[in-house]
C-alpha positions as CSV (number, residue, x, y, z in Angstrom):
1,X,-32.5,-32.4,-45.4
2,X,-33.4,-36.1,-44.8
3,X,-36.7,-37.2,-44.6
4,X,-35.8,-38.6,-40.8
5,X,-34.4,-35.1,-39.4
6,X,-37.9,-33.9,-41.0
7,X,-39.9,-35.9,-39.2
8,X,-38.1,-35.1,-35.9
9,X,-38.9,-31.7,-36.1
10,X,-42.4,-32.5,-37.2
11,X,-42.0,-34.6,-34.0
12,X,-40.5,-32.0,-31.8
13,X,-43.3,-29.3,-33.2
14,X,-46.2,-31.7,-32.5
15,X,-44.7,-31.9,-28.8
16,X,-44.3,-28.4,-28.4
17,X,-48.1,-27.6,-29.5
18,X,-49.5,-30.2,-27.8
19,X,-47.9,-28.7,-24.4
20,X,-48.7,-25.3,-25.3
21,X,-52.1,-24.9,-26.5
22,X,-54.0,-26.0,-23.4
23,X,-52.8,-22.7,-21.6
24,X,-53.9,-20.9,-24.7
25,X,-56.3,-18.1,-23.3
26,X,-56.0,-19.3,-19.5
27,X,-57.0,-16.7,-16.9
28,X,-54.2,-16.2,-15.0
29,X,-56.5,-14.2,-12.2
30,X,-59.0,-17.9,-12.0
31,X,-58.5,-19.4,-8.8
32,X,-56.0,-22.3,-8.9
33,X,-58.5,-25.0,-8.3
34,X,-61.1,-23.7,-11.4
35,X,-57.9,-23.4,-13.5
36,X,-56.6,-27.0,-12.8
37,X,-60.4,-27.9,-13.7
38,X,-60.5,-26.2,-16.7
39,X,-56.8,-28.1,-17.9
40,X,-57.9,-31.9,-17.2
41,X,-61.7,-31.9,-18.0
42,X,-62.1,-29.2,-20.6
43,X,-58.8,-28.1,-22.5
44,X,-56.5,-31.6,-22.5
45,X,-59.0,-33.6,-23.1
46,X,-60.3,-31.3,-25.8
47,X,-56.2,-31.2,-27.3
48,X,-55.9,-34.8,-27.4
49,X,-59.7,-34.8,-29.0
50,X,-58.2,-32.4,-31.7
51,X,-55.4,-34.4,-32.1
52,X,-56.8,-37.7,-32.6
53,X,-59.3,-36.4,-35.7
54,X,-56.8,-34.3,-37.1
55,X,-54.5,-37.0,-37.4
56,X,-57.3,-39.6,-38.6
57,X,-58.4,-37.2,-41.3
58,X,-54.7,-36.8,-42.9
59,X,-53.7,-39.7,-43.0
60,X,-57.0,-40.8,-44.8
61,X,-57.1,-38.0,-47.2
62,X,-53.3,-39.4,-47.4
63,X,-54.7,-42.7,-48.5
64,X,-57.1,-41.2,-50.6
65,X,-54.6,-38.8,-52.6
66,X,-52.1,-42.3,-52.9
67,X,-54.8,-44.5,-54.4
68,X,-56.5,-42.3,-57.0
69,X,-53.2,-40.5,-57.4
70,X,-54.9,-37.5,-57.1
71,X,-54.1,-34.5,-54.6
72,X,-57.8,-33.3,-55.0
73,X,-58.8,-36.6,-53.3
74,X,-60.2,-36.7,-49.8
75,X,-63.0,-38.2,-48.0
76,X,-64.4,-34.9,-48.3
77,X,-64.3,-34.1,-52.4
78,X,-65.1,-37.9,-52.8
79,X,-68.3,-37.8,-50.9
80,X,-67.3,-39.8,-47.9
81,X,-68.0,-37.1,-45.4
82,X,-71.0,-36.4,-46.9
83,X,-72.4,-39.8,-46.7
84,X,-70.8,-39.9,-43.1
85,X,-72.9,-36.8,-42.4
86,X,-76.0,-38.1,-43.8
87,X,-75.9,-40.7,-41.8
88,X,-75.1,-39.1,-38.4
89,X,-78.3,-37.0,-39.2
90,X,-80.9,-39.7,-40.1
91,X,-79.5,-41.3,-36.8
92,X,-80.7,-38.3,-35.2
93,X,-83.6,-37.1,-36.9
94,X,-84.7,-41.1,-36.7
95,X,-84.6,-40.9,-33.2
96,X,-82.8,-43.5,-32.6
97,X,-80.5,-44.0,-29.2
98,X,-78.6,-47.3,-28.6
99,X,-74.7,-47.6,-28.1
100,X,-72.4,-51.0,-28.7
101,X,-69.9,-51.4,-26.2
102,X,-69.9,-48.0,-25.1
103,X,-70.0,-46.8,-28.9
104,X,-72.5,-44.5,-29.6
105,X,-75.0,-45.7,-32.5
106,X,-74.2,-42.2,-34.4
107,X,-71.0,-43.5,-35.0
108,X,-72.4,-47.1,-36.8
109,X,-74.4,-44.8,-38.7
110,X,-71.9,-42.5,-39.4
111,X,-69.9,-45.0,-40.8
112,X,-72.9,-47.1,-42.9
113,X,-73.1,-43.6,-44.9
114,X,-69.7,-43.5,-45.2
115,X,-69.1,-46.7,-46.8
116,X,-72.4,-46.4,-49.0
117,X,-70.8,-43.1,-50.2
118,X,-67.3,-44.4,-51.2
119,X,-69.1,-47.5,-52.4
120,X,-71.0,-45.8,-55.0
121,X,-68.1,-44.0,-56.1
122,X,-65.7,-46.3,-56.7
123,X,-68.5,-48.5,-58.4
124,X,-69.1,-45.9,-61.0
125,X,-65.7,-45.6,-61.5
126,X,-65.3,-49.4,-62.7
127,X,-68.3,-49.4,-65.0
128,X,-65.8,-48.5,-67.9
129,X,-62.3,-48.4,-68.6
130,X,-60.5,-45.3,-69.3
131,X,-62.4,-43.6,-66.5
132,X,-60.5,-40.7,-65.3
133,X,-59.3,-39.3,-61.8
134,X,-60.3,-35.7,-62.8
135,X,-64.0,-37.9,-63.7
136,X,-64.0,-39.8,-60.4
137,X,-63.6,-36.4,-58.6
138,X,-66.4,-35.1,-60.4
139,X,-68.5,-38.1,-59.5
140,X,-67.8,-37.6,-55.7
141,X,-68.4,-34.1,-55.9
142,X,-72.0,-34.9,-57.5
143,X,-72.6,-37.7,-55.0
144,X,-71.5,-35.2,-52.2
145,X,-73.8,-32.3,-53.7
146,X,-77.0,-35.4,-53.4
147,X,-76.1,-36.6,-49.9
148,X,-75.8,-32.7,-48.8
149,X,-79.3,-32.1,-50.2
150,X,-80.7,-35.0,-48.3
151,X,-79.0,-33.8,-45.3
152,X,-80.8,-30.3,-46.0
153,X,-84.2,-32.2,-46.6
154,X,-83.6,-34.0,-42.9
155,X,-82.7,-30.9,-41.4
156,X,-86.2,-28.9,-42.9
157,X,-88.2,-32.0,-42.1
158,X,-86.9,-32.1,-38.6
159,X,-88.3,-30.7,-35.1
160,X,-86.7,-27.0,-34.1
161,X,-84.3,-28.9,-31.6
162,X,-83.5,-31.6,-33.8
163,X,-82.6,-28.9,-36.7
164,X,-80.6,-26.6,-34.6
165,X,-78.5,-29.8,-33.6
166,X,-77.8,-31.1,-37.1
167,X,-76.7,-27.4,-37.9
168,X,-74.4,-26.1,-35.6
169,X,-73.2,-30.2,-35.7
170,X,-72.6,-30.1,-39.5
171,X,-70.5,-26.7,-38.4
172,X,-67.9,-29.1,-37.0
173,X,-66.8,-28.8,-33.5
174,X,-64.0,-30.5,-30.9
175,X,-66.3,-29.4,-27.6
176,X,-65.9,-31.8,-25.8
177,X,-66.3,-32.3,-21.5
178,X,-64.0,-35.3,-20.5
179,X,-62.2,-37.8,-21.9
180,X,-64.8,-40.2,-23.2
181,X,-64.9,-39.1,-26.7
182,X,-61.9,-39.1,-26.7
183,X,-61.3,-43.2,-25.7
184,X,-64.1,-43.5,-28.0
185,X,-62.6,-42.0,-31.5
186,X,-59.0,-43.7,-29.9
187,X,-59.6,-47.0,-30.9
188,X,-60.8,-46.0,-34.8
189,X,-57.9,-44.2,-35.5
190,X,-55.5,-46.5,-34.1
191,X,-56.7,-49.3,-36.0
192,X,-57.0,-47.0,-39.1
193,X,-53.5,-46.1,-38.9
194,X,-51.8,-48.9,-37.7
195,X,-53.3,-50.6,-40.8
196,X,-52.0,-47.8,-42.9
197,X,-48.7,-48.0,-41.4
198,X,-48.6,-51.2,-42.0
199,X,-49.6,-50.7,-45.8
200,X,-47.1,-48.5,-46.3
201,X,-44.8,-50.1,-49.1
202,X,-48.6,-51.2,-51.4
203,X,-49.5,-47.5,-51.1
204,X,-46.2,-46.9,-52.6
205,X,-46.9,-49.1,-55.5
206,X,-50.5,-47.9,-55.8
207,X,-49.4,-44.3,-56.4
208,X,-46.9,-46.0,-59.1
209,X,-49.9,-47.4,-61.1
210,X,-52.5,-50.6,-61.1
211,X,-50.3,-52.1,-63.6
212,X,-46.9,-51.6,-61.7
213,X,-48.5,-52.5,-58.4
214,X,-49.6,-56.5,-60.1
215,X,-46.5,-56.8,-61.5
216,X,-45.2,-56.5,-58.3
217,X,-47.5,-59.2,-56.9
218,X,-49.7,-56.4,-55.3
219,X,-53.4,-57.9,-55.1
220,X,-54.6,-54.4,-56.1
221,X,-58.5,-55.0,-55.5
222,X,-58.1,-56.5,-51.8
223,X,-55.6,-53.7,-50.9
224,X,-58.2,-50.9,-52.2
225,X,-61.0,-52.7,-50.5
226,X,-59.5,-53.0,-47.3
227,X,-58.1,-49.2,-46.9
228,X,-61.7,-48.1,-48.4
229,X,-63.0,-50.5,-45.3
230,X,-60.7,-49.0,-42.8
231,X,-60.7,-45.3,-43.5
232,X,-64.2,-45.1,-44.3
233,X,-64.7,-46.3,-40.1
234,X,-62.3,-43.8,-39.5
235,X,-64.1,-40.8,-41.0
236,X,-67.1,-42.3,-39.8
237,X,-66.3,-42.1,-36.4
238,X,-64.8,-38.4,-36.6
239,X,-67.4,-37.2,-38.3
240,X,-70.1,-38.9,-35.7
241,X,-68.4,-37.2,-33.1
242,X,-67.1,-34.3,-34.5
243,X,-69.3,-33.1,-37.5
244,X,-67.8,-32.6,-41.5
245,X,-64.6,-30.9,-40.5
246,X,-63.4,-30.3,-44.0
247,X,-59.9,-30.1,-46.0
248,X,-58.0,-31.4,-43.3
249,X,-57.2,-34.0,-45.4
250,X,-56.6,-32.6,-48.6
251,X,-54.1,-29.4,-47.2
252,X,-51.8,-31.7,-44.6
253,X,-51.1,-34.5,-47.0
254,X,-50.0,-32.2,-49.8
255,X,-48.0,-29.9,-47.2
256,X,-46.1,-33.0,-45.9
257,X,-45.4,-34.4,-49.4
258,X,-43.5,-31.5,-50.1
259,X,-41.5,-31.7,-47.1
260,X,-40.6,-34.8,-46.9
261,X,-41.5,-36.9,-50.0
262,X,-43.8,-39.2,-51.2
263,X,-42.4,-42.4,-49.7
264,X,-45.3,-43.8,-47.3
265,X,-42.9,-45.1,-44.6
266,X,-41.9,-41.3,-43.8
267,X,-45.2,-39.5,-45.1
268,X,-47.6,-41.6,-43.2
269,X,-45.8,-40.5,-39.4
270,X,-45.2,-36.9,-40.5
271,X,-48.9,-36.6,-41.9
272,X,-50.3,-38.1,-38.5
273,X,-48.6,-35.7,-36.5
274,X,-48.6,-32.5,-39.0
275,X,-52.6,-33.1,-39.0
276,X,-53.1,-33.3,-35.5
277,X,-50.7,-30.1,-34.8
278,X,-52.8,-28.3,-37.5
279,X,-56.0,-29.3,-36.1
280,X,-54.9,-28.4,-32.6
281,X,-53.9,-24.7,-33.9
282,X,-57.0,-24.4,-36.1
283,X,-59.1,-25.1,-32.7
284,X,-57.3,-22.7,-30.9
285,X,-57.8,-20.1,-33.2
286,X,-61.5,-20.5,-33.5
287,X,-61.9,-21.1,-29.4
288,X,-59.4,-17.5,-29.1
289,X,-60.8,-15.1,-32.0
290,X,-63.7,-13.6,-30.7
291,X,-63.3,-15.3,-26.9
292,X,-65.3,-15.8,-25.0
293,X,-67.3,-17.3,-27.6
294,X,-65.9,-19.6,-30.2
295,X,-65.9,-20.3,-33.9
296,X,-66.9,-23.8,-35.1
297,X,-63.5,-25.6,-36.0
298,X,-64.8,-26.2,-39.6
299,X,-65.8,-22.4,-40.5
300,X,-61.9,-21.9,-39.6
301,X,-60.9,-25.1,-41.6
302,X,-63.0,-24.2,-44.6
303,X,-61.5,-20.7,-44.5
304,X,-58.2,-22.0,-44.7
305,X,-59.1,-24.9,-46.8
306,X,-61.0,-22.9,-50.1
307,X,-58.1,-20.5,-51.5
308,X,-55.7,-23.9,-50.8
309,X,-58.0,-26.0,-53.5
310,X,-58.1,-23.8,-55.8
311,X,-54.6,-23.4,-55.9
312,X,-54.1,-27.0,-55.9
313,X,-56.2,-27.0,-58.5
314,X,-54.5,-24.6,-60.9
315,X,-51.1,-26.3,-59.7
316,X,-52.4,-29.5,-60.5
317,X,-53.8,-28.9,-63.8
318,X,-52.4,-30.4,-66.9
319,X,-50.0,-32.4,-64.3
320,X,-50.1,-36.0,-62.8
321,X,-50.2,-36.4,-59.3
């Protein structure tokens, strides 16, 4: 099938779900008014919420996967999360409470840990040549076990209420009342992807090779730089607002690939809208499974996200990406 009927029914899905899911688990019996309460100012907005991250954490672990040609890299395995996590809990364990045009400070913070993390990884990887993917992963998976162990440290050192936040936060969660996380993870995304998008064709060359990409007049350290800028304020700002919700982009990335090919003008719509279905199915699952209380979106994630590494990993072994 071509890669544009594909993303049409990716398309036609994504529509589908998104109409769906917010009448997921409605009481029929809840008087009209409560109902049509509960649909604009707790389930859409939480949908679109969903949406939004789940399409921001593809298409970065997309990125990710395309520039160390690696389908074990994500923000997550690469310590980006972790440092975006680190950061989100310092911010509150600090004390600290100040927004910039209406964006919280969690989200600055978020994303300072964030770009520390990628920042020492992809340092390490240039002190010598001949350093490896499979070494690189190891070295985010290192830095990610130290940031998580400072996170731990914040968490002991903090007050009972401050503990119990950074916990059932690092749980991940899309709870949301309203639309104004929502307008404040839009902007993020949208400038995350739309400079993604419009990278398309260097991604391309990047998966080909360093030495491929200059030859084609690709000015390979400005390109990495400025997707490591952009996606590291994305997975900032999800994970200020919504906690590490993990293997998102690692699992949607690879799916998509393998429906519709590894060319970046088709992958990069088809992973945006295959993550944010997936998140939005994931979310109902955990909000429907033991109703009327709810499973943090991560535990579900992570569930699904384990057995799928390690079979990436044994698939993956002894092959290039």
């Amino acid at each position: 099938m071509k890669p544009f009927n594909i993303l049409i029914l990716i398309l036609v899905a994504t529509i589908s779900i998104l109409l769906i899911s917010p009448y997921l688990g409605l009481n029929s019996s809840t008087n009209a008014e409560i109902q049509q309460h509960i649909l604009t100012q707790l389930r859409i907005p939480r949908i679109l919420f969903a949406f939004i991250a789940g399409a921001g954490l593809a298409v970065c672990g997309m990125v990710f996967q395309a520039m160390f040609r690696n389908p074990l890299a994500t923000p997550f395995t690469l310590g980006v999360a972790s440092g975006a996590s680190l950061g989100a809990a310092l911010y509150v364990f600090l004390g600290f409470s100040f927004s910039i045009m209406s964006i919280d400070g969690s989200t600055f913070a978020a994303f300072l840990g964030s770009l520390i993390a990628i920042s020492f990884v992809y340092s390490i990887s240039r002190l010598r040549s001949g350093f490896s993917t499979e070494t690189l992963l190891l070295t985010g998976v290192a830095i990610s076990f130290f940031f998580s162990s400072l996170i731990l440290f914040t968490q002991y050192m903090s007050n009972v209420s401050d503990s119990f936040q950074i916990l059932r936060w690092l749980m991940g969660s899309l709870t949301t009342v309203g639309y104004r996380d929502v307008l404040q993870l839009l902007p993020f995304v949208s400038v995350c992807i739309a400079v993604i998008l419009w990278l398309s064709r260097e991604l391309n060359l990047l998966m080909a090779g360093d030495d491929i990409a200059l030859s084609r007049g690709l000015a390979v350290q400005k390109t990495r730089y400025l997707l490591f800028f952009v996606t590291s304020l994305c997975v900032g700002a999800i994970v200020a607002l919504c906690g590490p919700i993990g293997f998102i982009g690692m699992m949607v990335p690879h799916i998509c690939r393998l429906l519709i090919g590894s060319d970046h003008h088709w992958l990069t719509p088809a992973t945006l809208l295959f993550g944010g279905s997936f998140l939005i199915i994931c979310d109902s699952i955990a909000r429907l499974i033991i109703a009327p209380a709810e499973i943090p979106v991560g535990v579900i994630t992570t569930l699904l996200g384990g057995p799928f590494f390690l079979w990436l990993l044994i698939k993956s072994r002894n092959k290039s990406f």
